[in-house]
BALOBA-1460 file (C-alpha; in Angstrom, 3 decimals):
// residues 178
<rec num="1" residu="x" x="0.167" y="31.950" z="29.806"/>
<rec num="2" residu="x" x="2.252" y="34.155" z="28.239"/>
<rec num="3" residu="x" x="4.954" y="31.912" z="25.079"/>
<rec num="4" residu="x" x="7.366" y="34.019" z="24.329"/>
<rec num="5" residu="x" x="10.476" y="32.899" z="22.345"/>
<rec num="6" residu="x" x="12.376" y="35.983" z="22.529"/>
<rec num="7" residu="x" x="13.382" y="37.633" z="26.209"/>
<rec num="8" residu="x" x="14.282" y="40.234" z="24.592"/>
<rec num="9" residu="x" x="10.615" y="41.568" z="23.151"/>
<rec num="10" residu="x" x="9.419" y="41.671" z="26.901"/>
<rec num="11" residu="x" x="11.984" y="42.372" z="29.110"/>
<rec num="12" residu="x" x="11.660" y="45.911" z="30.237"/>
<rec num="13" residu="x" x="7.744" y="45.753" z="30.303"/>
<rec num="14" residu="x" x="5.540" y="46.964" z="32.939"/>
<rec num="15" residu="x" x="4.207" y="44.393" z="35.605"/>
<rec num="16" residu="x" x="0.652" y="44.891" z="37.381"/>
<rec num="17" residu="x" x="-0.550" y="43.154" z="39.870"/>
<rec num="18" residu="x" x="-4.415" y="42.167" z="39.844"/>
<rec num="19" residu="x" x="-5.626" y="45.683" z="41.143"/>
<rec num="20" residu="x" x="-3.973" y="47.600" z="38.566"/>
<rec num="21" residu="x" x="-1.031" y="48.864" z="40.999"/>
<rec num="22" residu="x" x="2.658" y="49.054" z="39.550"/>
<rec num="23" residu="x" x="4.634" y="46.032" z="40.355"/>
<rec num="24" residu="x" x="7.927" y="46.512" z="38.725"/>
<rec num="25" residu="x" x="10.066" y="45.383" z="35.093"/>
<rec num="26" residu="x" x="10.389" y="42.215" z="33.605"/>
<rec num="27" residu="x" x="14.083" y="41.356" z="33.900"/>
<rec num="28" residu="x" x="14.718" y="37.981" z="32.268"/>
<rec num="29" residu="x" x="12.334" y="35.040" z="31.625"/>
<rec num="30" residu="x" x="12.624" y="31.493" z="32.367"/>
<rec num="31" residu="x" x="11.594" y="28.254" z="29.979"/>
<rec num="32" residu="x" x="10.496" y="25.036" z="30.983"/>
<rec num="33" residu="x" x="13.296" y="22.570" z="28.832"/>
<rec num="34" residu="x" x="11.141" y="19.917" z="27.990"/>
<rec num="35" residu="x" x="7.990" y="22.225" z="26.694"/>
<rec num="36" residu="x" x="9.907" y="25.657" z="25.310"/>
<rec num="37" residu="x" x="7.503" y="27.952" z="27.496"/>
<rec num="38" residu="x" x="8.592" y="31.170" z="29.432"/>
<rec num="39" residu="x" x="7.143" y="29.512" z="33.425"/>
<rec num="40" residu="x" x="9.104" y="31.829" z="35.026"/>
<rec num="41" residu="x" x="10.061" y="35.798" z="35.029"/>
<rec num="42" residu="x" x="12.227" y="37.796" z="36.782"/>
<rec num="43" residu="x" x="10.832" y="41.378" z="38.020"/>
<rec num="44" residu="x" x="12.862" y="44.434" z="38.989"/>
<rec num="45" residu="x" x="10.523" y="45.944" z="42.069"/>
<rec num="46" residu="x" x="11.877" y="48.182" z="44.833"/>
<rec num="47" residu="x" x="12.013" y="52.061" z="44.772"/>
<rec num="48" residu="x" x="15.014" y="52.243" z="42.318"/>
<rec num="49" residu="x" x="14.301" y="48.591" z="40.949"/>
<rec num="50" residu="x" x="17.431" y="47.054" z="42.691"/>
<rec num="51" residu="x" x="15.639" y="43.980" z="44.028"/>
<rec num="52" residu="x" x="14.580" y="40.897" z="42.226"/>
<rec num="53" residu="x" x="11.588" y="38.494" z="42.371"/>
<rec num="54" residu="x" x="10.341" y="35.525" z="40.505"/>
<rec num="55" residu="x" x="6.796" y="35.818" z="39.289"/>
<rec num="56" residu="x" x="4.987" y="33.014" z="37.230"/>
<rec num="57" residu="x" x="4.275" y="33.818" z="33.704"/>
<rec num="58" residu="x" x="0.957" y="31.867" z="33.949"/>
<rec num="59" residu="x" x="-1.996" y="34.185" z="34.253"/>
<rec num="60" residu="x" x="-0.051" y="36.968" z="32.928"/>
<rec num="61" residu="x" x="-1.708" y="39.188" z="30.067"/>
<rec num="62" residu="x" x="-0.252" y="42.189" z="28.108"/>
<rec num="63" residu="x" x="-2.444" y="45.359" z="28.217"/>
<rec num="64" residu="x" x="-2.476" y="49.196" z="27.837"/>
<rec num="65" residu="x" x="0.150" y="50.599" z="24.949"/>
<rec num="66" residu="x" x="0.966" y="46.423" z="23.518"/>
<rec num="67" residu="x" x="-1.750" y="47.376" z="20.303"/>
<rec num="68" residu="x" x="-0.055" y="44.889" z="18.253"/>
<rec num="69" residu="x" x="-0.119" y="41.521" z="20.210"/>
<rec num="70" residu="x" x="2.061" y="38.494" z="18.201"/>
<rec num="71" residu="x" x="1.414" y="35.351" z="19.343"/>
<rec num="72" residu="x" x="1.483" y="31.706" z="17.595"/>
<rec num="73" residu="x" x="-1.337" y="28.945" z="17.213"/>
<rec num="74" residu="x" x="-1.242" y="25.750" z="16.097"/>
<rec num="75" residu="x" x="-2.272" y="24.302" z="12.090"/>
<rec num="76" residu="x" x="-2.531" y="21.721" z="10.333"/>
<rec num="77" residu="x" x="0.431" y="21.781" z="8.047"/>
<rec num="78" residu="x" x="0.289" y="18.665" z="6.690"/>
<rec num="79" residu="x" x="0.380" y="14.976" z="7.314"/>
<rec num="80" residu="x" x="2.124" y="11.991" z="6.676"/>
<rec num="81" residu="x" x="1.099" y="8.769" z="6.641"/>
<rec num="82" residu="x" x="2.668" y="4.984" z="5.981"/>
<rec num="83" residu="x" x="0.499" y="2.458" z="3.735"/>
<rec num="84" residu="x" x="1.755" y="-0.890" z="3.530"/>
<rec num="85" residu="x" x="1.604" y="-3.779" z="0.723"/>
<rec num="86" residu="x" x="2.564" y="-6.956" z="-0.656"/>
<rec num="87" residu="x" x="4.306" y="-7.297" z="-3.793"/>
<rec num="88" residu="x" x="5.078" y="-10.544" z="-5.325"/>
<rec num="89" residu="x" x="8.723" y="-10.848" z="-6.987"/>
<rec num="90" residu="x" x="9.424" y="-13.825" z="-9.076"/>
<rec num="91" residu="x" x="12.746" y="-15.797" z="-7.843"/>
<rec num="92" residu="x" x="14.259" y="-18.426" z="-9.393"/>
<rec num="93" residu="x" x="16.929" y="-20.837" z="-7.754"/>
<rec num="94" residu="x" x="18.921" y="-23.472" z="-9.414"/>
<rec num="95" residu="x" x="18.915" y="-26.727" z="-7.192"/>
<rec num="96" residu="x" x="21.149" y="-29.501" z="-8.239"/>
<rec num="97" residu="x" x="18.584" y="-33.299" z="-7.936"/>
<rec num="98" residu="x" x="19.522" y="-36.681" z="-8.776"/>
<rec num="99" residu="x" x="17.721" y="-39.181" z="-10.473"/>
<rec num="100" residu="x" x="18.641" y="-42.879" z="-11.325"/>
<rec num="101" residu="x" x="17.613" y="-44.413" z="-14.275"/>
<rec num="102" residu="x" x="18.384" y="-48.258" z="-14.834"/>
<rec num="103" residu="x" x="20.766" y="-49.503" z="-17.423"/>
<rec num="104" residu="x" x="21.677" y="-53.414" z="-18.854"/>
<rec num="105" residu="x" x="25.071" y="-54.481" z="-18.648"/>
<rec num="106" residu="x" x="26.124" y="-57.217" z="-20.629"/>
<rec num="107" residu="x" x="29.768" y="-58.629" z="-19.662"/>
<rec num="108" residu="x" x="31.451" y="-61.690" z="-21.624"/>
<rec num="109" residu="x" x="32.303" y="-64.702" z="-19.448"/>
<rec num="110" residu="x" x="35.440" y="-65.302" z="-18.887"/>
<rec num="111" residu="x" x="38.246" y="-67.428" z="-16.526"/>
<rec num="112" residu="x" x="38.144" y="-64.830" z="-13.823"/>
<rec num="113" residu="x" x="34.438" y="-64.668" z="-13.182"/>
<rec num="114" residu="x" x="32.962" y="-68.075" z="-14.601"/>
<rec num="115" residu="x" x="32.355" y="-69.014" z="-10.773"/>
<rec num="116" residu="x" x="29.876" y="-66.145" z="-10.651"/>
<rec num="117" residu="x" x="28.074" y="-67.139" z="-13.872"/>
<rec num="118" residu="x" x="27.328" y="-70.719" z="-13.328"/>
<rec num="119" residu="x" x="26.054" y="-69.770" z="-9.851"/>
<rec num="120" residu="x" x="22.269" y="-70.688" z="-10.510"/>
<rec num="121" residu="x" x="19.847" y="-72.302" z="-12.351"/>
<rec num="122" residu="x" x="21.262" y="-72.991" z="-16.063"/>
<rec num="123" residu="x" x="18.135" y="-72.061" z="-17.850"/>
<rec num="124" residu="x" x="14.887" y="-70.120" z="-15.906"/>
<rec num="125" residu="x" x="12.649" y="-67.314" z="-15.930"/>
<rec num="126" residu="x" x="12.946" y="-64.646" z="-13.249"/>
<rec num="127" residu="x" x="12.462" y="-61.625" z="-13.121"/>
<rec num="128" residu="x" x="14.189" y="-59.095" z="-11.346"/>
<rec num="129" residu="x" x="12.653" y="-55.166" z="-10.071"/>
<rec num="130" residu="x" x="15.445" y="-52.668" z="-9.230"/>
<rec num="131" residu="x" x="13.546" y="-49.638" z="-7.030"/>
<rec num="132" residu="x" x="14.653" y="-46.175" z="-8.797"/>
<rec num="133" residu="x" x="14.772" y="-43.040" z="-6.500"/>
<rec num="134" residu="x" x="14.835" y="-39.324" z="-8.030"/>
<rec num="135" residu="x" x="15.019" y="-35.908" z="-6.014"/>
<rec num="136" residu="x" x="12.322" y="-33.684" z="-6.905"/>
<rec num="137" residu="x" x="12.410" y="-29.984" z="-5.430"/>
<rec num="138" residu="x" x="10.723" y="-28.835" z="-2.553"/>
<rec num="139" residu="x" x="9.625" y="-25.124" z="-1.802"/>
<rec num="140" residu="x" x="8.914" y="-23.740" z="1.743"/>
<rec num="141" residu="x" x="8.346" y="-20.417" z="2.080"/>
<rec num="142" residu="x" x="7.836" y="-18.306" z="5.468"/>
<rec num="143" residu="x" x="7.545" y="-15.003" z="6.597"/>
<rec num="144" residu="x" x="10.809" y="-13.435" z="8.182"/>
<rec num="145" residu="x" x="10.765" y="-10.034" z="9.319"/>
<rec num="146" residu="x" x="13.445" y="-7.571" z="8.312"/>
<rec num="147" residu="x" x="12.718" y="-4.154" z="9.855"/>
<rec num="148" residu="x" x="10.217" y="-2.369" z="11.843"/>
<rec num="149" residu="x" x="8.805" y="0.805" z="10.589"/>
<rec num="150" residu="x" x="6.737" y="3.426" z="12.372"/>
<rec num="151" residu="x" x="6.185" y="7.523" z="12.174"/>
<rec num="152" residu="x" x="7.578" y="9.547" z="14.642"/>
<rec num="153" residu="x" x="7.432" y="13.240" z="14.928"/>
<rec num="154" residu="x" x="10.404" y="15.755" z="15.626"/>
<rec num="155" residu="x" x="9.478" y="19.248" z="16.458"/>
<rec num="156" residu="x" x="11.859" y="22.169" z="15.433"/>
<rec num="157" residu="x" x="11.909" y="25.733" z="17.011"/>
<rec num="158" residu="x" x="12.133" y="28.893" z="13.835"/>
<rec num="159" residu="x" x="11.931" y="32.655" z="14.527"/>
<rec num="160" residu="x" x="9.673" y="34.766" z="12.166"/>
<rec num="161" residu="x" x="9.830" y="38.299" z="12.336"/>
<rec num="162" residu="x" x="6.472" y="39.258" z="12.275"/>
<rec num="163" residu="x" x="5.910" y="43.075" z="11.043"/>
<rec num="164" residu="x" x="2.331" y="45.396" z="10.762"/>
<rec num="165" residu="x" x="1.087" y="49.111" z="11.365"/>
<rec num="166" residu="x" x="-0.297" y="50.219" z="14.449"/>
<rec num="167" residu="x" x="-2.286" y="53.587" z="15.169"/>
<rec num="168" residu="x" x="-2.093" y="55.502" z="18.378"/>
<rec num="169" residu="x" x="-4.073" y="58.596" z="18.861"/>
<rec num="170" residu="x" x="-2.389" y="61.370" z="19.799"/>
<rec num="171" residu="x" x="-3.932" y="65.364" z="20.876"/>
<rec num="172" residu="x" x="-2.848" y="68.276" z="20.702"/>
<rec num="173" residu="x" x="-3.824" y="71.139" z="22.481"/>
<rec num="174" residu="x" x="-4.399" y="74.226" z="21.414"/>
<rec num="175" residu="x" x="-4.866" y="78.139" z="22.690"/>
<rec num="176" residu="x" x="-4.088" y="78.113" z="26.948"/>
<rec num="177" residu="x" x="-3.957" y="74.084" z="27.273"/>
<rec num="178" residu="x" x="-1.506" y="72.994" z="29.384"/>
C-alpha cells in the first residue's frame, strides 16, 4: 500500500493496470482519518482524461522513471517507562491528652460545713482509692489513594523533506541515427 503524506508528490503520475496497459493520472488521493493512509485515489482515464474513477491505493507500486523511492519505516526512538516507590516522610502532629493526677485538700472546719465533718466515725482507719484516667495517643495509619497514573502514547504527524542524487542514462546518437 502506497503512504503518502503529500498529494501533491503523486498526483499527476502514471496508472497501470496489472498487464502493463495505460490506465490514466492520479488526480487526488484519499486518507483513512483514523490511520493517516492514502485508501483511496482518484484517476483521470478517458481519451482526453475528462472522466474520473476511484481506484484503491492498496496493491499499488511505483515503477519505471520513480529511481528515487521515499518511503518511511518504523524505529525505536526511545522509551519511557514509570517505576514506582515508597518513601517514608517523618510527620509529626501535636495532639492535646489529659491526664489526672490526685491532689489532698485540707479545708478548716467551720459553722457552715461542721454537719459534713462529724458525719462518720470520730476516729478510724480507711482507706480510700480514687481511679486516675490519662489519654495516651493513638496512631492509625491507612492507605488512601490520591491519583492514578499510567503511560499513554500520542502520535504526531512532521514533514521531512527528504533530498538525494539520482542517475538516468541517457544516448546519444551519432552519424545517420534517427
Amino acid at each position: 500500500m502506497i503512504a503518502l503524506h503529500d498529494p501533491d508528490s503523486v498526483r499527476g503520475a502514471t496508472v497501470r493496470d496489472r498487464d502493463g496497459e495505460n490506465i490514466g493520472t492520479v488526480d487526488e488521493l484519499y486518507f483513512d482519518d483514523a490511520t493517516d493512509k492514502a485508501e483511496w485515489m482518484t484517476v483521470r482515464t478517458g481519451l482526453f482524461g475528462m472522466k474520473t474513477t476511484f481506484v484503491p491505493v492498496e496493491g499499488a507500486q511505483p515503477e519505471g522513471d520513480d529511481e528515487l523511492r521515499v518511503g518511511t519505516e518504523r524505529r525505536e526512538a526511545g522509551r519511557a517507562r514509570l517505576r514506582k516507590y515508597v518513601v517514608t516522610e517523618e510527620v509529626s502532629k501535636t495532639v492535646p491528652v489529659q491526664r489526672e493526677e490526685v491532689r489532698v485538700e485540707r479545708e478548716p472546719i467551720t459553722d457552715a460545713n461542721i454537719d459534713n465533718a462529724l458525719d462518720g466515725p470520730a476516729i478510724s482507719e480507711e482507706e480510700h482509692e480514687v481511679v486516675l484516667q490519662e489519654e495516651t495517643p493513638v496512631v492509625e495509619k491507612r492507605a488512601v489513594p490520591k491519583e492514578r497514573v499510567r503511560l499513554e502514547k500520542d502520535t504526531y504527524t512532521d514533514e521531512e523533506t527528504v533530498s538525494d542524487q539520482v542517475r538516468k542514462e541517457r544516448i546519444d546518437g551519432e552519424g545517420d541515427v534517427r
